[in-house]
Rosetta silent file (secondary structure, phi, psi, omega in degrees, C-alpha in Angstrom):
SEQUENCE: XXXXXXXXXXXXXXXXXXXXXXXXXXXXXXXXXXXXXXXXXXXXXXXXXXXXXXXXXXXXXXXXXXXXXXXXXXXXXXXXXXXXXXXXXXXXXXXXXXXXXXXXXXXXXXXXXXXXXXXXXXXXXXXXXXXXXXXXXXXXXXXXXXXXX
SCORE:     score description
SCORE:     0.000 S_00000001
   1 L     0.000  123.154  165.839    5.836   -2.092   12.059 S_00000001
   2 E   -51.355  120.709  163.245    9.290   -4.277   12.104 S_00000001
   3 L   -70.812  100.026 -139.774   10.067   -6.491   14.879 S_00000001
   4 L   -62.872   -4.067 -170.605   13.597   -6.787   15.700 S_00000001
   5 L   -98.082   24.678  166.005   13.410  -10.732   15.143 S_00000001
   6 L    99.119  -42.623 -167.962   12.880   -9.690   11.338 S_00000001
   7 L   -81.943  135.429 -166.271    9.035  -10.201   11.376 S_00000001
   8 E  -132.410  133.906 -177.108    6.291   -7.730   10.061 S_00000001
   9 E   -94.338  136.220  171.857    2.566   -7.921   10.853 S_00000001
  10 E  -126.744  109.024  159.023    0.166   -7.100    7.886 S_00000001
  11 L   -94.784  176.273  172.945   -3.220   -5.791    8.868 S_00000001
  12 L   168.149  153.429 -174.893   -6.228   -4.587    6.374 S_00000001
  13 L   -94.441  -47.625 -179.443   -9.951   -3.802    7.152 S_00000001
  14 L   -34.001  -33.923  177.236  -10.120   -6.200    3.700 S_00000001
  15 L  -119.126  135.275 -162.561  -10.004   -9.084    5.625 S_00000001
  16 L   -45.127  131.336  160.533  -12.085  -10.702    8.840 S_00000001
  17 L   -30.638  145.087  162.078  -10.451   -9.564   12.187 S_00000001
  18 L   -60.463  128.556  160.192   -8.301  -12.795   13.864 S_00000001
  19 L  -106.546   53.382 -178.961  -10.412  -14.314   16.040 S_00000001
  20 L   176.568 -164.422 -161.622   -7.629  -15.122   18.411 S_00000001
  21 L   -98.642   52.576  158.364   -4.023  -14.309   19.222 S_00000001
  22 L  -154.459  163.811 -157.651   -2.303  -14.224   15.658 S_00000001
  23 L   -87.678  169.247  176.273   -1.819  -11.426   12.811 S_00000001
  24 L   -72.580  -46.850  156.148   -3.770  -12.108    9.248 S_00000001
  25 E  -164.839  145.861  166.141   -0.223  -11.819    8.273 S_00000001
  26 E   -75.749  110.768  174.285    3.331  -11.869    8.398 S_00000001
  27 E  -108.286  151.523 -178.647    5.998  -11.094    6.601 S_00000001
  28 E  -176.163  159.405 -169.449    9.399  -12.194    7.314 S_00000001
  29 L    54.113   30.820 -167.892   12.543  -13.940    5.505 S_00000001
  30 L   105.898  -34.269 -149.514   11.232  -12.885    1.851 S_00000001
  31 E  -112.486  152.635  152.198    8.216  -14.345    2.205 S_00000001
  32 E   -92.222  116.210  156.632    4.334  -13.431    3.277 S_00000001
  33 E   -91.170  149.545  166.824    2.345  -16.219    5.413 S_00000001
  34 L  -107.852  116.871 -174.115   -1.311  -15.573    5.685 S_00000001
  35 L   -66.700  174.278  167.575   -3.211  -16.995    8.339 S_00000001
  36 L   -75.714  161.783 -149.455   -6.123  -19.284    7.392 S_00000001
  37 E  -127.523  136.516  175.618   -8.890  -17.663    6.485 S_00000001
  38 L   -80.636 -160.197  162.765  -12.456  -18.699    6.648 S_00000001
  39 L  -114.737   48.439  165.750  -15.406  -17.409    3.850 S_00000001
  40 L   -79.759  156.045  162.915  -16.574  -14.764    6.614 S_00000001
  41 L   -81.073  116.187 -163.163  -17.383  -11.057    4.782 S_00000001
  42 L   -60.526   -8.061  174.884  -15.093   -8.791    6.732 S_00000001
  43 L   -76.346  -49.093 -167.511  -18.009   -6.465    6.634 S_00000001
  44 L  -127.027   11.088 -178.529  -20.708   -8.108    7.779 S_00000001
  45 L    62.791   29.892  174.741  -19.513  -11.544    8.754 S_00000001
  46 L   -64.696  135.607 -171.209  -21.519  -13.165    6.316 S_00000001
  47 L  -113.344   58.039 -176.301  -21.072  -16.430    5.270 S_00000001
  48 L     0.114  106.357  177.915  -21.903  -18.016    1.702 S_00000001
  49 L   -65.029  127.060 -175.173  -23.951  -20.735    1.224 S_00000001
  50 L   104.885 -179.947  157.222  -21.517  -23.839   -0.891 S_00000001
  51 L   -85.907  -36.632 -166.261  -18.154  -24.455   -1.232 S_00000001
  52 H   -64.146  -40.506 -175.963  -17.786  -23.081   -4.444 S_00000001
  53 H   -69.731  -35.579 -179.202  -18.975  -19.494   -3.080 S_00000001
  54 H   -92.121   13.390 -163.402  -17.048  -19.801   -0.117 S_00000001
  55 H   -85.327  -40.027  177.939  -13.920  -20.870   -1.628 S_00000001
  56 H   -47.768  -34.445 -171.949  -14.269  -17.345   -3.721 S_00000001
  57 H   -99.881    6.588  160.029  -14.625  -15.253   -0.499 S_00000001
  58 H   -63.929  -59.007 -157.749  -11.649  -17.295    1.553 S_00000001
  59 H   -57.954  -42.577 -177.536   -9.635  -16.027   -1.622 S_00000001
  60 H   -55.390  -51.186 -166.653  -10.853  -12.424   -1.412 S_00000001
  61 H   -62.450  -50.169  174.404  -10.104  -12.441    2.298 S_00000001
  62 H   -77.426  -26.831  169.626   -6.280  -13.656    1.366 S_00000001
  63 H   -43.414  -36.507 -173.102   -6.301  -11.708   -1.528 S_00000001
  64 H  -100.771  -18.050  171.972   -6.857   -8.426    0.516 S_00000001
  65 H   -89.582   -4.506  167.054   -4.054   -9.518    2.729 S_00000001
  66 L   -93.850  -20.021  179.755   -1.736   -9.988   -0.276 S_00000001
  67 L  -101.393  -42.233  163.222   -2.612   -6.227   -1.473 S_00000001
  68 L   -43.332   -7.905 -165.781   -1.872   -4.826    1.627 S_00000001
  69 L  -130.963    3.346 -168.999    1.466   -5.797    1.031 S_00000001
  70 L    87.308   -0.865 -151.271    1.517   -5.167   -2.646 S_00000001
  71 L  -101.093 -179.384  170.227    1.386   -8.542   -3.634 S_00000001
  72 L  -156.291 -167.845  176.004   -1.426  -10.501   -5.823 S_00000001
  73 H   -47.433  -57.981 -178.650   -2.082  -14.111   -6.855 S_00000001
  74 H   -38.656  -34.308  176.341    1.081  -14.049   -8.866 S_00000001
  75 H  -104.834   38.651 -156.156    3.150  -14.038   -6.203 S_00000001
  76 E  -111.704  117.795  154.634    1.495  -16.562   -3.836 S_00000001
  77 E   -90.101   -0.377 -170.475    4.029  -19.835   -4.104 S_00000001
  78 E  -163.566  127.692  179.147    2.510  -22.404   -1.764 S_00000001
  79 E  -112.981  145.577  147.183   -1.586  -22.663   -0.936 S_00000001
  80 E  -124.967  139.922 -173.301   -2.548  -25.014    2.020 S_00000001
  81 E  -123.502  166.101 -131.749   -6.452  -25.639    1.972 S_00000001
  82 E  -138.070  114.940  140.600   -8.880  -27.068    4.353 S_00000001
  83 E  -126.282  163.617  172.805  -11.921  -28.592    3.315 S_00000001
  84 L   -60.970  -32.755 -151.549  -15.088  -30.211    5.278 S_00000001
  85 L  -154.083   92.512  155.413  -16.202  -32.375    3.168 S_00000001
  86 H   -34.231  -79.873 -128.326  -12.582  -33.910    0.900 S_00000001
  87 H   -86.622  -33.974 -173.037  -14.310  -36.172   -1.503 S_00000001
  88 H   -63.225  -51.946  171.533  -17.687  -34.209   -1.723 S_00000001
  89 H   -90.893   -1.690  169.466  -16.499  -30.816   -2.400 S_00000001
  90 H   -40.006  -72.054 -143.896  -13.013  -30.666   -4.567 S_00000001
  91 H   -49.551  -23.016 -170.108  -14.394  -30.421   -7.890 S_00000001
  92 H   -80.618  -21.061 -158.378  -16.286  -27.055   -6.830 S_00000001
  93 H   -84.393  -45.206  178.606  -13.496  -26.139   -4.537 S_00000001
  94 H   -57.788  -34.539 -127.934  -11.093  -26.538   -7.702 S_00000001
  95 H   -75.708  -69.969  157.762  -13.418  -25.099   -9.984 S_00000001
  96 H    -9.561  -53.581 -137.455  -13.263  -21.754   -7.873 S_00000001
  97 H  -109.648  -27.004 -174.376   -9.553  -21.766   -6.821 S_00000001
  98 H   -70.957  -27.083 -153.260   -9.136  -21.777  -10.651 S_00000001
  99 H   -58.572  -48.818 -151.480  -10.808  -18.797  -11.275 S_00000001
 100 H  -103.370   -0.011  157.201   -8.299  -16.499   -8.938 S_00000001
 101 L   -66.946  117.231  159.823   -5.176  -18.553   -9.698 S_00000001
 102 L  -133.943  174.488 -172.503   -3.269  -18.632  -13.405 S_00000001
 103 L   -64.803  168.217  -48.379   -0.291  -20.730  -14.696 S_00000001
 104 L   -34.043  103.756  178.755    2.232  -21.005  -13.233 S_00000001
 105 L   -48.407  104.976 -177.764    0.036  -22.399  -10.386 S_00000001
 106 L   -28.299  160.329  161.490    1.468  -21.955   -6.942 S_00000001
 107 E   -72.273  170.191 -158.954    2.204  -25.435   -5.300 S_00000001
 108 E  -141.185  130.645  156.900   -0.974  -26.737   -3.425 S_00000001
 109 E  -121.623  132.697 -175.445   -1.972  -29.294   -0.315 S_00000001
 110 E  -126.317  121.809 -160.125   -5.727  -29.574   -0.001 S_00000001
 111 E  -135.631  159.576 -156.802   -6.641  -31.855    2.943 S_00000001
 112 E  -104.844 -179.439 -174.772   -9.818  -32.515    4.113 S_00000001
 113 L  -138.418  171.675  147.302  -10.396  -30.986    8.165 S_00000001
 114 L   -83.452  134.299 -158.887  -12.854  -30.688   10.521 S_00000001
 115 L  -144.351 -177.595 -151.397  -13.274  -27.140   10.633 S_00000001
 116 L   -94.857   52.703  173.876  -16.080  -24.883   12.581 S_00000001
 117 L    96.557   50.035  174.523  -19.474  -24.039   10.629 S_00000001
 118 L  -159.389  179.559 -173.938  -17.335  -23.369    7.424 S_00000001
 119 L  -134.156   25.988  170.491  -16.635  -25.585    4.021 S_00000001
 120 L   146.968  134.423  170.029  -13.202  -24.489    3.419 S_00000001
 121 E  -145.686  150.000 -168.911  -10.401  -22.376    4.661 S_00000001
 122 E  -150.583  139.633 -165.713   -6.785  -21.182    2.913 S_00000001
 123 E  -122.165  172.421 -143.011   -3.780  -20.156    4.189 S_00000001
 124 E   177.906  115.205  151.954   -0.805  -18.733    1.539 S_00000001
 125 E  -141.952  134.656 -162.445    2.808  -18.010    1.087 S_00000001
 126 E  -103.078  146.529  145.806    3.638  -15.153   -1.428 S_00000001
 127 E   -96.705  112.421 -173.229    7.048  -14.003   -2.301 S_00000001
 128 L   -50.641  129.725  170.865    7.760  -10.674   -1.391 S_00000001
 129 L   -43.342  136.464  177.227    9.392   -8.041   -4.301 S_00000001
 130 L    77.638   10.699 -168.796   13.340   -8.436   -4.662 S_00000001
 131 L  -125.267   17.720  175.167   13.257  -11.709   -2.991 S_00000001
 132 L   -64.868    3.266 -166.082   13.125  -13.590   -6.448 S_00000001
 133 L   -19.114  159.148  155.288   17.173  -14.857   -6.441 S_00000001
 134 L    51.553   35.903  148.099   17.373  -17.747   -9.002 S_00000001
 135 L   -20.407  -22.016 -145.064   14.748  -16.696  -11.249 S_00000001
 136 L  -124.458  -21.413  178.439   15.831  -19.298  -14.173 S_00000001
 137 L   -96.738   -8.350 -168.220   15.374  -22.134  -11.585 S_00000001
 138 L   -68.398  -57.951  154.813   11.833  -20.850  -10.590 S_00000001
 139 L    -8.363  -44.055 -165.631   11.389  -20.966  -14.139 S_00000001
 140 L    69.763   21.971  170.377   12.540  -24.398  -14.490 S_00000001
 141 L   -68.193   13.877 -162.049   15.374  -23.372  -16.378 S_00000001
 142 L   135.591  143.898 -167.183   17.888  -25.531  -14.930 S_00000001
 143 L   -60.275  165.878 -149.394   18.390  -27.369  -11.983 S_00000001
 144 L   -81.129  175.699  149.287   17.638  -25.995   -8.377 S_00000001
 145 L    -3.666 -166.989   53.027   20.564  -25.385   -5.616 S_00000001
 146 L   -91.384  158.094 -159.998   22.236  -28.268   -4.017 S_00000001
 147 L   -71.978 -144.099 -165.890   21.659  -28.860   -0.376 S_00000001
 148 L  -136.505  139.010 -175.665   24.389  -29.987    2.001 S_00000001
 149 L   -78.589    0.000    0.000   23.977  -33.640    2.726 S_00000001
């Protein structure tokens, strides 16, 4: 359903209910945001033992919130990631993140948090169909805009 300020809520049984007062996701101005997402199993709330396992089912869980909308990996431009444990867990957390991810990677910030009984959570913004303008700069085909000083 549209909002009049422009903003569209994306729901799916693919992904864990919110467990609070925001949508899984939104789209609005071109783009999809995804809220962050834990490694629960929207079925059974199950939780994965590692990082490496749960970074796969955080991805499913945005993943299913990216298909509700039509979307896939390919169109997710910007990942922000979570993790518990920074120094301990990257390499598995990369190892993972590669698997549902191809080149051109989206941009990435991976930070580490305190976060609740979980080893990693990821949040995502996809570009939305028709909202490519300026393909050839995406591309790297030539320089980007310029801004207004």
């Amino acid at each position: 359903m549209s909002e009049p300020n422009g903003k569209q809520a994306v729901h799916t049984d693919g992904a864990p209910r919110p467990a609070g007062a925001y949508s899984q996701g939104v789209a609005a101005g071109g783009f999809l945001f995804t809220a962050g997402f834990g490694p629960q199993d929207p079925v059974t709330g199950a939780v994965p033992e590692g990082v490496g396992a749960q970074t796969t089912q955080v991805l499913r869980n945005v993943g299913a919130v990216l298909a509700a909308r039509g979307l896939s990996p390919r169109d997710v431009v910007k990942v922000t990631a979570h993790l518990q444990h920074l120094r301990r867990d990257f390499a598995a957390y990369d190892a993972a993140y590669r698997e549902f991810f191809e080149e051109p990677c989206p941009v990435r910030t991976t930070v580490g948090s305190d976060l609740m009984d979980i080893l990693v959570e990821i949040d995502v913004v996809a570009l939305l169909p028709g909202q490519g303008q300026g393909q050839g700069q995406r591309q790297g085909k030539g320089p980007g805009p310029v801004l207004p000083g």
